[in-house]
C-alpha positions, 0 to 999 in steps of 0.5 A: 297517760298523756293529757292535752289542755287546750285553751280558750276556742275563739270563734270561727277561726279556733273552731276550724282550726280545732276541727282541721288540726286536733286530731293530728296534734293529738297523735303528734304528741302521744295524747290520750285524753284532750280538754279544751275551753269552748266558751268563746267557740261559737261565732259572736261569742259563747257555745252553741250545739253545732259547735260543741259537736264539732268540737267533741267530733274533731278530738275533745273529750270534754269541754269546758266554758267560763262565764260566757257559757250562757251567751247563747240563750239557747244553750240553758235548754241543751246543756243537759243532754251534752254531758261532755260540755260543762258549765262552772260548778260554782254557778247556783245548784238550780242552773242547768248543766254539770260543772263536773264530769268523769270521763273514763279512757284506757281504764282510766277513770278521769275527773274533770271539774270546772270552776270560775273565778271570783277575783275581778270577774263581772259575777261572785259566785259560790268560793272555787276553793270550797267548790273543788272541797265538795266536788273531790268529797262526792266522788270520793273513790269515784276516779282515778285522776282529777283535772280542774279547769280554773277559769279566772282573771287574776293569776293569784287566784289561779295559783293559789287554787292550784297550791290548795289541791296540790297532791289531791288533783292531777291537773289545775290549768287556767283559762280565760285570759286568752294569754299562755303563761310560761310556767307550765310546772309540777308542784311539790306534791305532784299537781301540774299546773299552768297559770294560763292556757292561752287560745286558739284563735287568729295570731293578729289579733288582740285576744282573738279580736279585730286589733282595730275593735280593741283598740277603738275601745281603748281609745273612745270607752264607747261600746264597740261590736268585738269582730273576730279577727281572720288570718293565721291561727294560734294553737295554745295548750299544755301537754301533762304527763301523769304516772300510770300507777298513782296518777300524779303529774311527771311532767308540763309542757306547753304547746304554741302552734303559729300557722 
């Protein structure tokens, strides 16, 4: 079984790219089940429906968000009826939505969890670590093969997750940093994992941004507006290939798409 991440969606740009391109990446690679970050996907920041079922319409299976999920204030009165758009497990129980879901493909009984970080982000929430114990422990028996999204800042945090769940989860990747790490790898016992996913999102750009808004901000630390940057699209995200008998990881690669 061949699994596709994809990192963080920005914008109109990444929408469209994910809405012209998926399918053919997806059948170019041989990838039978695709995840991919949509936070950022909406115009102006986080995810709205129209957007969420252009994605799962044009080759995600699941979605998966980060802090920015509730960017859209609409989204909190959706999510529950789009139980392939997940929200961060760790949030508070009360919130609206799912952090995890099991999406079953070929037979295949596929776990997907998504968590966020707590090391530099704006919010503390409930620990990823005892959050991935829970979830692992209810659907005990449940699946077949886990993927966790980790969706976090520091790269410590992200390495030392993957670390905790290596032999007990197939997949740990990163997002939110929008920047692809080179360090796709297999751990000891059997966990792919990459730091970072990266984006897709305009190539020109910082982060999938205006490089002129970004740069303003640095300069004067007064409140810029964040315009999406137009352009040539970057396609960022990890191929994992799993054992079709015990469902541990093969091999990680990476995918960078310019144009």
């Amino acid at each position: 079984m061949r699994i596709l991440a994809v990192g963080d969606v920005v914008g109109e740009n990444g929408t469209e790219y994910i809405r012209r391109r998926l399918w053919s990446i997806r059948k170019e690679n041989r990838i039978d089940f695709t995840v991919l970050n949509g936070e950022n996907a909406a115009k102006g920041n986080g995810l709205d429906i129209d957007t969420a079922e252009v994605l799962l319409a044009s080759g995600a299976d699941v979605i998966t968000s980060g802090n920015h999920i509730w960017k859209k204030h609409a989204m909190k009165h959706i999510i529950d009826d789009l139980p392939y758009v997940l929200r961060p497990a760790n949030y508070p129980r009360v919130c609206p939505g799912a952090g995890h879901v099991i999406y079953e493909v070929n037979g295949v009984r596929i776990l997907v969890a998504n968590l966020l970080g707590n090391v530099y982000m704006p919010d503390a929430f409930e620990s990823p670590f005892l959050t991935a114990d829970r979830i692992l422990a209810q659907n005990e028996g449940s699946y077949d093969a886990a993927v966790f999204d980790i969706h976090a800042e520091a790269t410590s945090e992200k390495a030392a997750l993957a670390k905790y769940l290596d032999g007990r989860v197939s997949v740990v990747f990163g997002t939110h940093t929008h920047v692809q790490t080179n360090d796709a790898c297999v751990l000891q016992a059997g966990t792919g994992f990459v730091t970072d996913v990266g984006m897709v999102g305009a190539n020109d750009s910082i982060l999938g941004v205006k490089n002129e808004c970004i740069l303003e901000k640095f300069l004067t630390q007064m409140p810029v507006r964040f315009d999406e940057a137009a352009g040539e699209t970057l396609f960022c995200g990890a191929v994992f290939e799993l054992d079709d008998t015990n469902f541990t990881c093969t091999g990680a690669s990476l995918l960078r798409i310019v144009g």
